[in-house]
N, C-alpha and C positions, 0 to 999 in steps of 0.2 A: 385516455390521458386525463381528460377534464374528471369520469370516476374517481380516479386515483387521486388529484387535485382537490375533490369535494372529502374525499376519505382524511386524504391529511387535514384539513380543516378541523374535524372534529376534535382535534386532540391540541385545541388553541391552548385552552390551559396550561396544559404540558409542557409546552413552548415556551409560554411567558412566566410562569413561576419563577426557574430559574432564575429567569433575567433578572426578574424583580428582589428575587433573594440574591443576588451581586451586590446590585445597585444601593439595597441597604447595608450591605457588609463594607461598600465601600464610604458609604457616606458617615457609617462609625465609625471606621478606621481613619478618615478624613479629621472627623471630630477632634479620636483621641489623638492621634498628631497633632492638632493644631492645638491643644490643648497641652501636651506635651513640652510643645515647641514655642510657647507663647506666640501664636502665628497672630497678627491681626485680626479681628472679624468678621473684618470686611472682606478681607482676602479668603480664611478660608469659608466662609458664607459664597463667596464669585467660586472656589473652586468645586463646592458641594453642588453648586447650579450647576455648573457644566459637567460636572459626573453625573449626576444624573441626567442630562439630556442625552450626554453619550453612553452611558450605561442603555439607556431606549433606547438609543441606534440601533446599538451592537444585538439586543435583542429583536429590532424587528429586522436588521439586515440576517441574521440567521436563521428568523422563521423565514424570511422569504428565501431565501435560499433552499431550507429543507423543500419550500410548497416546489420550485421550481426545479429540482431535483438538478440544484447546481451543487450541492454537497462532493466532495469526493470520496473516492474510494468508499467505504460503508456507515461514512458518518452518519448519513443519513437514519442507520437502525440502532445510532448509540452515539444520541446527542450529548450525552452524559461525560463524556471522554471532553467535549467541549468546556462545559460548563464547570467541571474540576478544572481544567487548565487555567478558564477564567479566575475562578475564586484563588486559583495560587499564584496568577499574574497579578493579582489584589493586593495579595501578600508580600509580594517583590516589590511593586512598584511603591507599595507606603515605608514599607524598610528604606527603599532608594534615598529618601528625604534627609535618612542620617548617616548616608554614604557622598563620597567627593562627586561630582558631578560626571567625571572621566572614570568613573569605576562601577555605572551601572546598568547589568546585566539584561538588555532589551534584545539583543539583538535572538538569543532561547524562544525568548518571550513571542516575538514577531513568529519564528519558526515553527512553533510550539503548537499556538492559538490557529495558525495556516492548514497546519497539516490535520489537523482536529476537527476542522470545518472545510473550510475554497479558499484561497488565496484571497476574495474579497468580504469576507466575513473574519476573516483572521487580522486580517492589513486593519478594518473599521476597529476592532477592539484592542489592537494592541496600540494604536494611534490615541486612541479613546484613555489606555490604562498610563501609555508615555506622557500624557497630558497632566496625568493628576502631579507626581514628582515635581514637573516642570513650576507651577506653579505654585505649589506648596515653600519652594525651597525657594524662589525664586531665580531660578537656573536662566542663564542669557537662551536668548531664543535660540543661537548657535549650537546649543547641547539638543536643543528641541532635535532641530533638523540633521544633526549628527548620527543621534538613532535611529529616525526615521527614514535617513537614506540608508541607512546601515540596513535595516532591519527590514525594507524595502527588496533590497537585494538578496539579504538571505531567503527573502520567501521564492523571488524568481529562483533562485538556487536550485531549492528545496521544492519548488512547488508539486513535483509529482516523482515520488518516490519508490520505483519499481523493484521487480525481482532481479533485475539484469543491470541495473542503472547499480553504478562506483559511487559513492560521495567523498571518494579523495578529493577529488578536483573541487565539488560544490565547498565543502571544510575549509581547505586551502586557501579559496580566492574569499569566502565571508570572511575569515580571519584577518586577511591580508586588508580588504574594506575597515573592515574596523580599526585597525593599527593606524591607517592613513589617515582618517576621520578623527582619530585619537589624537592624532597627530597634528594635522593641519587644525583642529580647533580648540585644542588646548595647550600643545606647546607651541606652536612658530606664530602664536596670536601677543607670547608673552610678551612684555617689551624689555625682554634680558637673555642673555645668554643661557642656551640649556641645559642642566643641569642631571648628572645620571638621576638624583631623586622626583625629578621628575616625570622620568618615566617607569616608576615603579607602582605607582594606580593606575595606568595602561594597561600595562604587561599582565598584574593579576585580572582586571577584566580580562583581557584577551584570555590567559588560562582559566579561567570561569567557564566564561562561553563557551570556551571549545569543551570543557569537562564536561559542562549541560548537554549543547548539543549532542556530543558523542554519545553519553546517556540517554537523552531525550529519541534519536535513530533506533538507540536499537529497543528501547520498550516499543517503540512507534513499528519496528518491524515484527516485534515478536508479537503483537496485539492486532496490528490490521495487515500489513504485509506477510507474513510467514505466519499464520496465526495456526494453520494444522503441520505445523512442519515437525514436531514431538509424534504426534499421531500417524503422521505418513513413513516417517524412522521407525515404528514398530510395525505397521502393516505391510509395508515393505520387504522388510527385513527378510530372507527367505528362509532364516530358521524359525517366520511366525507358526506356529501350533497347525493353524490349518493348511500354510502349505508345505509344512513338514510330512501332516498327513497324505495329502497328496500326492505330494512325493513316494510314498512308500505302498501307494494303495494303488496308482495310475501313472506311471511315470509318464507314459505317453502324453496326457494333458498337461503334467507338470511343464518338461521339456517345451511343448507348446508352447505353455504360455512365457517360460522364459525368454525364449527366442521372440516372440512379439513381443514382450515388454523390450527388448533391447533396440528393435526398431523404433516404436513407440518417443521410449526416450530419448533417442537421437535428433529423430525428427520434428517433436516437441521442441527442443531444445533451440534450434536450427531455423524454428517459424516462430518463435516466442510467444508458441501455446501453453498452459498450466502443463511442466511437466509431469510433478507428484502426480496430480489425477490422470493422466492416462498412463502412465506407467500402473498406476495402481490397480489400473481398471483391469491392463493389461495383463497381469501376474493374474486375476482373481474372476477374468471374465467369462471364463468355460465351469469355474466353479459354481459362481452365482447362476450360470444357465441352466445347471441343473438341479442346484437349491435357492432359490432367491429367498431364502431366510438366514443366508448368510450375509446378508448386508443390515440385517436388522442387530442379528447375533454380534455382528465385528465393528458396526459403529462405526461405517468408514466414511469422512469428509464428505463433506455436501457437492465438492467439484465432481471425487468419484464417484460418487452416488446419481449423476444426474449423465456420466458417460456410463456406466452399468446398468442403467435402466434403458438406456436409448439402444443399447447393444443388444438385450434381450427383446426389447420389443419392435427390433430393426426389421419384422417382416408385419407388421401390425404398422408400420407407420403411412401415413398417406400426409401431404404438404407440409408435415411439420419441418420447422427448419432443426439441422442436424449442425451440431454442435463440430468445433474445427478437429476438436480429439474423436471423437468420435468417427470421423471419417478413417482419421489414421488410424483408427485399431479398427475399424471395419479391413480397411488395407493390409493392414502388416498382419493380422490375423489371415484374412483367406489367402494372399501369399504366402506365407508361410504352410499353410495346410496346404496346398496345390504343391509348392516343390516338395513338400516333403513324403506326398504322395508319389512323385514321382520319381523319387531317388530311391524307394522303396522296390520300386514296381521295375524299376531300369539297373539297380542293380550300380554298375561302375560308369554307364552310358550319361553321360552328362546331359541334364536338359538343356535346352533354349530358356534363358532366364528372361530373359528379354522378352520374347516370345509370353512369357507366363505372365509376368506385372502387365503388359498391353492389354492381355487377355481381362486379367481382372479390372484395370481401369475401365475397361470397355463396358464391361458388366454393371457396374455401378453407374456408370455413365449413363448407360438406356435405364437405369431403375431410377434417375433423376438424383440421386445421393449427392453427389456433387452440385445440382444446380438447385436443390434445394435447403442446398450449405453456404455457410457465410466464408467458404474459402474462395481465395482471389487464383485467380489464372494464373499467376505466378508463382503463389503457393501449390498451386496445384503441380505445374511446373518441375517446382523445386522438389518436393515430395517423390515426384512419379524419378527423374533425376537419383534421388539416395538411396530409393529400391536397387536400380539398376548398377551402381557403384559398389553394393556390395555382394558382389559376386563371391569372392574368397569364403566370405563367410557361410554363403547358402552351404558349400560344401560341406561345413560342418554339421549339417541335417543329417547328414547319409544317417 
């Protein structure tokens, strides 16, 4: 840990550059607004100070975040993704100055700069970029704390964006936040009856945001959440080239492996492990056994690349910990090989199914596979359980 802590150190520059090229993007953009805007100079002089004091923040709260490996998901190997966010929340937030108060777009922003970096690395710079607007324009401190609770919420929302996880619901209720914030602080604050024109700079923010965010989800899924899911659609696919070949050269290991990949998948699915990678492992793991220059050749994902090696080198291993997929295609592979041996060998005589998954769990049991895996007794459980339920289907081996 402390290696890994001394290693990122090295690369301080790296870190700080950025920041620094923000901070002066923002303190010209400060300029030519107040320049634009015949701002005071004294004013914006107070607001070029506190950009750049928050401009440092936001930079040292995100190096310390990357040293502490509180970064999420893989921000931490593509800071970059951050710091364009930054430089374009720059961008919005000085435009803001020549938009209505009730019409500007933080709440993307807050969501945006979160998901890019940790929840507290995102909350420090979007708080930092709401800042500049606020006093530029001289907006009541009301608008301050408007976006801020807004934008606050969206990041709980949004904070961790899974494969499994809906954002109807997160969408929904940040919109609904904002409507009510829009509402409570710029119209029932009026001192007059309200008026439909009133609430027509609301309503477009509110369709703004919700257009960004919904934009903003899915580049955020297609980039770090589903990032090989184009790549796993064509290796998958079972009219790929090499298991076409297969197909026509071995069908016995084709068959194989389809029938494991469909346990695989299931059960993946079921314990909310990386389905793609072990289904893929699964279609492709008897192949690679007997060429492993097909994983160089086909360029498959780094999840199934790292359950395809562990499968071939599963009798060469000693303490290492065994990956969750990996156990399941240990599983669903020699079950399948054992009933299908035996439905060969018996003819119409049905096995004991039951009898065969015990037998294998047991197996793996004494080789430590399981205890020297990061699966939970429960998982284990559940898994041993969805062998045994599908019975109907073993039939289909004959």
């Amino acid at each position: 840990m402390e290696e890994d802590r001394e290693e990122k150190r090295g690369i301080r520059a790296a870190l700080f550059l950025p920041g620094f090229v923000c901070m002066l993007l923002a303190l010209a953009g400060i300029c030519g607004v107040a320049w634009y805007e015949d701002i005071p100079q004294d004013a914006a002089l107070g607001c070029m100070v506190m950009a750049a004091l928050g401009m440092a923040l936001s930079s040292f709260c995100i190096r310390k975040e990357y040293l502490d490996g509180e970064l999420h998901y893989d921000n931490g190997e593509h800071l970059l993704r951050f710091w364009l966010g930054m430089a374009g929340g720059i961008a919005v937030c000085l435009a803001c100055v020549f938009l209505p108060a009730e019409g500007w777009p933080f709440l993307p922003i807050f969501v945006m700069l979160a998901l890019f970096s940790s929840p507290t690395a995102g909350t420090t710079a979007s708080i930092v970029l709401l800042m500049i607007p606020s006093m530029l324009s001289g907006a009541a401190v009301g608008v301050f704390f408007l976006y801020l609770l807004n934008g606050l919420f969206g990041v709980l929302l949004f904070s961790r964006i899974e494969k499994e996880v809906k954002i109807g619901i997160p969408l929904f209720l940040s919109m609904f936040s904002l409507l009510v914030c829009e509402t409570a602080n710029r119209i029932l604050i009026a001192n007059k009856r309200p008026a439909p024109e009133d609430f027509v700079v609301p309503v477009v923010n509110l369709i703004l945001s919700c257009v960004l965010l919904l934009g903003l989800i899915k580049v955020f899924s297609a980039q770090v959440v589903y990032p090989f899911r184009v790549p796993y659609l064509e290796i998958n696919d079972t009219e790929n080239p090499i298991l076409v070949t297969c197909r026509q050269e071995d069908k016995e290991t084709y068959f194989h492996s389809v029938h494991t990949a469909h346990f695989c998948e299931r059960i993946a699915a079921k314990l909310s492990m990386d389905v793609d990678a072990v289904k893929c492992a699964a279609y492709y793991h008897k192949i690679v056994e007997k060429d492993p220059s097909v994983l160089s050749a086909q360029k498959f994902p780094p999840g199934a690349v790292r359950v395809l090696r562990e499968y071939v080198d599963r009798n060469r291993r000693k303490g290492a910990v065994w990956q969750k997929e990996t156990v399941v295609l240990l599983c669903a592979d020699e079950i399948i090989r054992r009933i299908t041996a035996l439905l060969q060998e018996n003819g119409d005589e049905t096995p004991d199914y039951d009898r065969v998954i015990d037998g294998v769990f047991q197996e793996l049991d004494e080789r430590n596979v399981f205890l020297d895996s990061d699966l939970t007794l429960r998982e284990l459980a559940s898994m041993r359980r969805m062998f045994k339920e599908e019975k109907l289907y073993y039939d289909f081996l004959r």
